[in-house]
C-alpha positions in Angstrom: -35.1 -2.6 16.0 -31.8 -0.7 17.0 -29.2 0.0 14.1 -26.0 -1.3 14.2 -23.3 0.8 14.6 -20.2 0.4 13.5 -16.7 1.6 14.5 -15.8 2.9 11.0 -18.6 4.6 9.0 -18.8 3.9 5.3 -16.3 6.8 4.0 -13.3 4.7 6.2 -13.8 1.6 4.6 -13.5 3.2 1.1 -10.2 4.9 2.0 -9.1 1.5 3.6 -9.7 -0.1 0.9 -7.9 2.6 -1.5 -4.8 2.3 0.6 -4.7 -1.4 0.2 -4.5 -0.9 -3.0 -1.7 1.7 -2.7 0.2 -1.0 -0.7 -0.1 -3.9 -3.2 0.9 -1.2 -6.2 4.1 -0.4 -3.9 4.8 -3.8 -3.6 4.5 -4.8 -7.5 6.1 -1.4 -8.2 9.4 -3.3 -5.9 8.5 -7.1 -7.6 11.0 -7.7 -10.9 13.9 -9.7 -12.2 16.2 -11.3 -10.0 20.0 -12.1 -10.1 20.5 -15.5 -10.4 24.1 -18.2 -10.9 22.9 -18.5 -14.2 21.5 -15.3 -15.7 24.4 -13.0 -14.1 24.5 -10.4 -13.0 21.2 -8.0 -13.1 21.5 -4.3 -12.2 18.1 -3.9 -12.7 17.9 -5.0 -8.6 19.3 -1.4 -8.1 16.9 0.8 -10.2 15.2 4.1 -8.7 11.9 2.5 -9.2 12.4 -0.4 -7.0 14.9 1.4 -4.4 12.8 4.8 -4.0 9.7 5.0 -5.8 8.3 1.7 -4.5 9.0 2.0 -1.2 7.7 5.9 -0.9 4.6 4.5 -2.4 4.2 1.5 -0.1 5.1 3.7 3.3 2.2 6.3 1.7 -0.2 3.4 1.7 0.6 2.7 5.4 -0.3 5.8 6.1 -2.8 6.3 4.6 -4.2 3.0 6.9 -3.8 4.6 10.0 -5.6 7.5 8.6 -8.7 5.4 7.6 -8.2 3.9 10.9 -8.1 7.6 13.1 -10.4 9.5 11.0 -14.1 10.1 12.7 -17.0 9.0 10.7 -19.7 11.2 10.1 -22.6 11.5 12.0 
């Protein structure tokens, strides 16, 4: 019987899957209140977390994809 072989080897699909995870934190890291007719207000909408930290961690995620993607799998 002949072994499959697959595009990605094992060590691609772990760092896939890591990024995912990178990319959903980023994107609960951005998720919070909202400013609504009857609550007011929020400044919240502007904090550093959800204006810079989120969206660094998100875009390292991404990244970190098309790395999983590129790298060669061992022999």
């Amino acid at each position: 019987m002949e072994k499959n072989h697959f595009a990605l080897g094992k060590e691609n699909f772990i760092l896939l899957a890591v990024s995912i995870l990178i990319i959903i934190v980023g994107f609960i890291l951005m998720s919070g209140a909202k400013t609504t007719e009857e609550s007011g207000f929020n400044p919240e909408i502007f904090d550093t977390r959800r204006i810079v930290v989120a969206p660094v961690v998100t875009l390292m995620g991404f990244i970190m994809v098309i790395y999983a993607i590129i790298k060669k799998p061992k022999k």
